[in-house]
C-alpha positions in Angstrom: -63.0 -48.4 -24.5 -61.9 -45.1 -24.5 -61.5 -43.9 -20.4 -60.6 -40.7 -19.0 -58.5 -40.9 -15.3 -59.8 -38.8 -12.8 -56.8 -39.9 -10.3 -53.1 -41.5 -10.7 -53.7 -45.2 -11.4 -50.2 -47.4 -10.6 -49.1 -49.0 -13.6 -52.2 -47.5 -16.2 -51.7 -43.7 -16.6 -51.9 -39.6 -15.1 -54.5 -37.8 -13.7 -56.9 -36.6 -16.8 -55.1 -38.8 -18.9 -57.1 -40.5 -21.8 -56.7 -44.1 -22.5 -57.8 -47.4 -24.4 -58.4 -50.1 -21.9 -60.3 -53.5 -21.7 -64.2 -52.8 -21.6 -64.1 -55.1 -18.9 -61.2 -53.3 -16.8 -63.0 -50.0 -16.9 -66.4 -51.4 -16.2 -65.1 -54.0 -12.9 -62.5 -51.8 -11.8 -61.5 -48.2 -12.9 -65.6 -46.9 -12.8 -66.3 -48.7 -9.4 -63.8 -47.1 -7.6 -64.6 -44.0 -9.3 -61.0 -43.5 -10.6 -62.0 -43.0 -14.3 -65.0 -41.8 -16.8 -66.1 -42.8 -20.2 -64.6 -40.4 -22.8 -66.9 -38.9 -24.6 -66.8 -35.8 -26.6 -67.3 -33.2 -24.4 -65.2 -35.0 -21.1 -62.4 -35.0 -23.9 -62.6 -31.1 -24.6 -62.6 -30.7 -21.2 -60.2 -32.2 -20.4 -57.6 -30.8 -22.7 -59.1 -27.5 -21.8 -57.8 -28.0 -17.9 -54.8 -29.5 -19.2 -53.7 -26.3 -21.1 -54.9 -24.2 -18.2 -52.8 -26.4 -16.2 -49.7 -26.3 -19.1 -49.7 -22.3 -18.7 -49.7 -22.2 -15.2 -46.3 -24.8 -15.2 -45.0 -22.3 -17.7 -45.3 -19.3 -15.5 -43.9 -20.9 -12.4 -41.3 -22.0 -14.6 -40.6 -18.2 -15.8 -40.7 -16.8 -12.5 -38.5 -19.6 -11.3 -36.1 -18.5 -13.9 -36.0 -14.8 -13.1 -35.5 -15.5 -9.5 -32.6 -17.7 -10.4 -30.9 -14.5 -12.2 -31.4 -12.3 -9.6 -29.6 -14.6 -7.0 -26.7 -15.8 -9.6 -23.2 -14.8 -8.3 -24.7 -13.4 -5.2 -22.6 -14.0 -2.1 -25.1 -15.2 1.6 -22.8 -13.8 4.6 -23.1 -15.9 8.1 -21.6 -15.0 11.2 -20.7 -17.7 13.2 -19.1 -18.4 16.4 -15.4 -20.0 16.2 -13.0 -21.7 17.8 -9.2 -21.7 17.0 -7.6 -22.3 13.8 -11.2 -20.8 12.4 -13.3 -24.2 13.3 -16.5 -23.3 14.0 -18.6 -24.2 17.4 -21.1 -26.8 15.4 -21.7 -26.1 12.2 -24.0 -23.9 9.4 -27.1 -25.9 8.0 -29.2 -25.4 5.5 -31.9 -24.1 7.6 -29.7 -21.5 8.9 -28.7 -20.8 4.9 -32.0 -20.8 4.4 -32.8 -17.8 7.1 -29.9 -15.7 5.8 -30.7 -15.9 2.4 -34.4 -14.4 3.0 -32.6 -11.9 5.8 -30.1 -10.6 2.7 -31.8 -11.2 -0.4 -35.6 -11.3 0.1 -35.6 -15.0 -1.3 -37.6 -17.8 0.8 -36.0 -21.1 0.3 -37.0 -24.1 2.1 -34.3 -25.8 3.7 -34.7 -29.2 2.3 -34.4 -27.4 -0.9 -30.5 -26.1 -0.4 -27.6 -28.7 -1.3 -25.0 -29.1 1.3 -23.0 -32.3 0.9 -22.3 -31.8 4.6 -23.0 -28.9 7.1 -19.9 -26.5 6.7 -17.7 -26.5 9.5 -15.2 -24.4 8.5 -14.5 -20.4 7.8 -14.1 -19.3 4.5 -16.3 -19.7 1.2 -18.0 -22.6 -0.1 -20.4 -23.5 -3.4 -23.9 -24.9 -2.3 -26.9 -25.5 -5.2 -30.7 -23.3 -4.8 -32.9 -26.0 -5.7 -35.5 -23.2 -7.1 -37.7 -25.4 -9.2 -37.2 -28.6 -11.4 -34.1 -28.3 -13.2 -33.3 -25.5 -12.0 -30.6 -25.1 -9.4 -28.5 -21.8 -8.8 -25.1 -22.0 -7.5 -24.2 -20.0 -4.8 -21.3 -18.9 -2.5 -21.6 -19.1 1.3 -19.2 -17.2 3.4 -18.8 -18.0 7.1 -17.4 -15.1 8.9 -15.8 -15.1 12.8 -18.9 -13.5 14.7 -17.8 -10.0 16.3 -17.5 -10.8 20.2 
């Protein structure tokens, strides 16, 4: 029987994915519970209708993904930081605070979870961290820690 999933089913299919399953499996267990519906003509065409909607949609979060990424490539995020001698800093920079200097300099918001630091920088100087901006695409940046001006 030809079955149209209206949720995520572990271990059978998507969301408005179209399958062939047992007669019994969809009658005792997907249509019960109201995770799937009988395919017929017009549930199929509507289907594929929301999926391109859907498909267009990925594709233009995808593009504007893409054109943030070459706006922020080779751009340098400048944080002042209070220091200790030999240039070790008091703590360290995290992401979140990456995160708040990269929407303070370059209008970009970020969320924090979404910046790769191997470990919180602890030094002056430059280091490379990774803009997760969307899936697949992460930017490499440069992050400069400055002495802050006392």
């Amino acid at each position: 029987m030809k079955v149209i999933l209206l949720t995520d089913v572990p271990g059978t299919g998507k969301k408005n994915q179209i399958l062939n399953v047992s007669d019994g499996f969809a009658r005792n267990y997907l249509f019960p519970r109201k995770w799937a519906m009988e395919a017929t003509g017009s549930a199929v065409k509507e289907v594929e209708r929301r999926n391109e909607v859907e498909r267009q949609k990925e594709l233009e979060r995808r593009q504007e993904a893409e054109k943030v990424a070459e706006s922020l490539k080779n751009k340098v995020i400048t944080i002042q930081a209070k220091t200790g001698d030999k240039g070790r800093l008091y703590g360290s920079v995290t992401g979140q605070e990456i995160a708040e200097a990269l929407e303070k300099q370059h209008g970009i918001n970020v969320d924090k979870r979404k910046i790769d630091l191997k470990e919180p920088i602890r030094t002056l100087g430059e280091t490379t961290i990774g803009v997760w901006l969307y899936a697949g695409l992460t930017v490499p940046m440069t992050v400069r820690i400055e002495p802050a001006q006392q």
